[in-house]
Structure formats: C-alpha cells, structure tokens
C-alpha positions in Angstrom: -11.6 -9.0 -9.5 -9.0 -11.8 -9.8 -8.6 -13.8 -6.7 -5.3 -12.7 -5.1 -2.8 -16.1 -5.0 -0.6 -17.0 -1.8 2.8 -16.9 -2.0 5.7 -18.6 -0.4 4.5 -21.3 2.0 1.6 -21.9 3.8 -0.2 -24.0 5.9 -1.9 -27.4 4.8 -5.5 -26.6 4.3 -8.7 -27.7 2.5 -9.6 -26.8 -0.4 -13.2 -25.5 0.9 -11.3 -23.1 3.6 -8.8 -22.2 0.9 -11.7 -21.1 -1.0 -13.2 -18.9 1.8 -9.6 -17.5 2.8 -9.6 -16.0 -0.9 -13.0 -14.7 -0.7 -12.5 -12.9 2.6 -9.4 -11.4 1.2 -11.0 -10.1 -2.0 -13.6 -8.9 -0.3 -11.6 -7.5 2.3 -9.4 -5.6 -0.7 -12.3 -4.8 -2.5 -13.9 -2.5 -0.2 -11.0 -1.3 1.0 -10.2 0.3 -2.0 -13.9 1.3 -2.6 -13.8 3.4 0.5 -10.1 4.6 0.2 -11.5 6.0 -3.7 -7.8 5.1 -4.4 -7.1 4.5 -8.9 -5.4 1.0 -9.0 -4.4 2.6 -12.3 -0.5 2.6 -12.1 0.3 2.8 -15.5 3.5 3.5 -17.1 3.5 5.9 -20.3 6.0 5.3 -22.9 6.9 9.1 -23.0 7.8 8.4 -19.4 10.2 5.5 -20.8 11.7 7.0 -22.9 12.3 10.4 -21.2 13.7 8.7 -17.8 17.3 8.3 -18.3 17.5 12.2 -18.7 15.2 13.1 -15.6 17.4 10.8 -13.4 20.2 12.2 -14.8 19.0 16.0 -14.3 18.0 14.6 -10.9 21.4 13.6 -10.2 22.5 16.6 -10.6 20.3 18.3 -8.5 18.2 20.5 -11.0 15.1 21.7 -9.0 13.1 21.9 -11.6 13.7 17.8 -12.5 12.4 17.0 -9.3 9.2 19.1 -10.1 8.7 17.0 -13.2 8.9 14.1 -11.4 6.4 15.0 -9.0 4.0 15.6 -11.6 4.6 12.6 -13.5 4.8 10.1 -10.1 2.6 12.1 -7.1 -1.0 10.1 -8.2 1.3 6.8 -7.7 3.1 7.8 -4.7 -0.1 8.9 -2.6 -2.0 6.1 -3.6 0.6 3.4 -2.3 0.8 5.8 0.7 -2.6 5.9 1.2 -3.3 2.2 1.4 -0.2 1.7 3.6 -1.1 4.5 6.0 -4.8 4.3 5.4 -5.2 7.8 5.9 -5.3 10.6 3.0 -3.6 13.3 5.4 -0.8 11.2 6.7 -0.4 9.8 3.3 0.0 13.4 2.0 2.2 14.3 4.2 4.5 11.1 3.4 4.6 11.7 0.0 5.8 15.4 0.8 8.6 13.6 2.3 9.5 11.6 -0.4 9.8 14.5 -2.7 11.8 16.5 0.0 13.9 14.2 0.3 14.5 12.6 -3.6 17.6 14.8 -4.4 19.3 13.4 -1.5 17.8 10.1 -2.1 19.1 9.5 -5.8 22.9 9.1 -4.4 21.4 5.5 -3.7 19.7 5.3 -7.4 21.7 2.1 -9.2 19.2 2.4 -11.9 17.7 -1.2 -11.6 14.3 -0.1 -11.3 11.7 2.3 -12.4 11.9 5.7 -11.0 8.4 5.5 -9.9 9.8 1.9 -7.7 12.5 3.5 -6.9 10.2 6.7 -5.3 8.0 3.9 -3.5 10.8 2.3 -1.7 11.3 5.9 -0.7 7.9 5.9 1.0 8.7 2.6 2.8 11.7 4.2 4.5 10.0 6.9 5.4 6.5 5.0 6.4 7.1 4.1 10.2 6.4 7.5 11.5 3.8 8.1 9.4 1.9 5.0 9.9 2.3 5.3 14.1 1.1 8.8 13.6 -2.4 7.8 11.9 -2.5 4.9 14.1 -2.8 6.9 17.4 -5.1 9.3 15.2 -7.7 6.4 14.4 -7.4 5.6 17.8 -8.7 9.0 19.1 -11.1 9.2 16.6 -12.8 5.7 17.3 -14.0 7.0 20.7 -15.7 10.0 18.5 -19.5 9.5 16.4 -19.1 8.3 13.0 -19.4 10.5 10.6 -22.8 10.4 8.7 -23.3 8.2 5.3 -23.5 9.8 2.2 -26.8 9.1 0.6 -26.2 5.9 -1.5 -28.6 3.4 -3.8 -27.8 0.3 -1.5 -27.5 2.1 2.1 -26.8 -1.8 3.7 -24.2 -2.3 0.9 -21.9 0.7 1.7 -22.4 0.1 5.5 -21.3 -3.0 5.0 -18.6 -2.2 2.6 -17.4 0.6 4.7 -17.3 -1.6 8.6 -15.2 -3.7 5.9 -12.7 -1.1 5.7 -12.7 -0.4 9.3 -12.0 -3.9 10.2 -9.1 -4.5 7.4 -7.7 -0.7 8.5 -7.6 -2.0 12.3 -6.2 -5.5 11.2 -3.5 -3.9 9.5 -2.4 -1.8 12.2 -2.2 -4.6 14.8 1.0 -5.8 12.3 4.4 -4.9 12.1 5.4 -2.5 9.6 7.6 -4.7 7.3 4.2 -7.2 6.9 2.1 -4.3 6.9 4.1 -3.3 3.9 4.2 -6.5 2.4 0.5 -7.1 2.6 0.1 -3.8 0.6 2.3 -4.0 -1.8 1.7 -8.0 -3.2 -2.0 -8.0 -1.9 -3.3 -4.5 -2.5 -1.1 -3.5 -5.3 -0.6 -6.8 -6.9 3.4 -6.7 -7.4 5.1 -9.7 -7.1 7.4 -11.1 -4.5 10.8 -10.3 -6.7 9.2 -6.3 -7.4 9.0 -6.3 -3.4 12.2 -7.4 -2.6 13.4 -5.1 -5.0 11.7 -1.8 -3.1 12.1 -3.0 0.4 15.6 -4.2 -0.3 15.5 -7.7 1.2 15.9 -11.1 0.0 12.6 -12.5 -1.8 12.7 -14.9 0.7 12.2 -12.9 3.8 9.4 -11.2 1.3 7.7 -14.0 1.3 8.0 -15.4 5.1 7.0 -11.8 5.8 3.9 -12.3 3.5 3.3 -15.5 5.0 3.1 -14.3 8.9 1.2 -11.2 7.9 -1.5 -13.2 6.2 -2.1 -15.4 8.6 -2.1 -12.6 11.8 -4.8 -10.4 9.0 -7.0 -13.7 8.6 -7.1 -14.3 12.7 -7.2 -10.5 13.4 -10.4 -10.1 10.5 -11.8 -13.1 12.0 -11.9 -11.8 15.3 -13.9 -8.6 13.8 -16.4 -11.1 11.9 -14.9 -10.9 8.3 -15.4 -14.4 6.9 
C-alpha cells in the first residue's frame, strides 16, 4: 500500500521520524480497513457517466423512483465512507438511510460541479455529527463489556494485533473534532485530495489542509499514547 503523503504544513522533522510517522499511519489505515472489511473500490462506471445528467435531472424533479436508482448505483460508496467515519456498520447504516431520505430535498443545493456520488458524501458529512456522537457513547458502553471472541484465523497474534490496531485508531479518532475527524477520513483513508475535500465539506482548501494538519498531529500523540509506533 502506497505510503499516505502529508499535506499542507507541517512541523520540521527528521527524516528517520518522518519515516516512522508514515509507517504508523499505514499501518494504522491498514488494519483499520482489514477489520472494518470495508471495498476501497470506489469506482466510477462509464454507464454511470454517461447516464447522470438525466438521474439528476429526474431527481430534480422529484421522481421517486430516480432516487431508487441512485441508491442502487451509490449505497456500497455511501456506507463505506460512513463506515470509516463513524466506525460502526449500524450507525453507518443508519446515516446513509439519511442521506437517501433526505436527497430529494437535498438536490435544491446540487450546482452540478461534482459527481453525484460527491455530491451524496457531502450529504453524509452534514448529516455525520449525530451519528458519530451516537456510536461514540455506544463504544463507550461497550468497552466496559468482554470482547467478543476471535474468529479462528491462520496467524491468531497477527489479527490480535491487527484488530487492538483498530481499536486504538477507532478511539484516536473519536477523541477529534468532527471537521478533522472528517478530514482524516476522507484524504487519509479514502485518499482524495485536499481540492476533492474542500469541494464536499464546502470550505476553502486551505482550512482543509490546517484541519488535516491539527488532526494528524492530535492522531499521532493520541496513537502514541495507546502504543502505536
């Protein structure tokens, strides 16, 4: 997996720390994902291309049946970046339900400078705060319960390992604001870039980028402080 790049400014380093601070992130994304069992497959059909401008416009004009098609088309995309945001498939479900309930409305704002399926995931980010504060106090009742058992595996130390990864990167991320939190997802997790972000979340790149910043350097304390190298 490539090694995920900083972006915007950062602190004077070495390069030997540098090196580690990537490492701990891939690692920390790796296993993440691994245990989420999320598809970092988001491609983008050319059917879909080409059959857009005509779903936004039935969309528009409030054909239930449009909004159907979209779902189909978009839902595996949707949940997935809900999933990593919220870290938690049932919340996550339950956002995505709420983008779809609420698209028609939604699509009064649609200047058509994006992708539908962008345009659906700055949805989710509107709709994320509740959602996220939900599964936090959820993880937090459920800490104080047994873990559940292991699933048999070929390298039992590996997937302990890989999964008290994902623990630590799931509490990390909800010690952060909601606007990093979101921006850690969506250029670390997801890979977009800086511009796509500020596109969904509908800030300047800039403040993208400070918020990328800040929420990198309170993950890499916060993992450190759980042992994540």
């Amino acid at each position: 997996m490539q090694a995920l790049e900083i972006i915007g400014p950062r602190p004077h380093s070495s390069k030997p720390f540098d090196s580690v601070e990537r490492s701990a992130r891939v690692r920390a994304r790796s296993a993440w994902m691994a245990v989420s069992n999320l598809d970092m497959t988001l491609s983008y059909g050319g059917t879909e291309v080409d059959n857009e401008a005509a779903l936004v416009a039935r969309l528009e004009r409030g054909e239930p049946a449009a909004v159907g098609e979209v779902y189909d088309a978009h839902h595996a995309a949707v949940r997935a970046f809900a999933t990593r945001l919220v870290g938690e498939p049932a919340a996550a479900e339950d956002l995505v339900h709420e983008v779809f309930v609420t698209l028609p409305r939604a699509m009064q704002g649609f200047r058509g400078d994006s992708s539908l399926r962008t345009f659906l995931i700055s949805i989710a980010v509107n709709h994320a705060r509740h959602f996220v504060r939900a599964a936090i106090r959820r993880r937090s009742a459920l800490d104080k319960l047994a873990q559940e058992p292991l699933p048999s595996s070929p390298n039992p130390e590996h997937e302990v390992r890989r999964r008290e990864l994902a623990r630590a990167l799931t509490r990390a991320l909800d010690a952060l604001p909601l606007d990093q939190r979101v921006a850690i997802v969506l250029c670390d997790v997801e890979e977009r870039s800086s511009a796509q972000v500020a596109r969904i979340v509908g800030v300047p790149e800039g403040t993208v980028r400070t918020r990328l910043f800040h929420g990198r350097k309170k993950l890499r304390a916060l993992l450190e402080q759980e042992g994540v190298r």
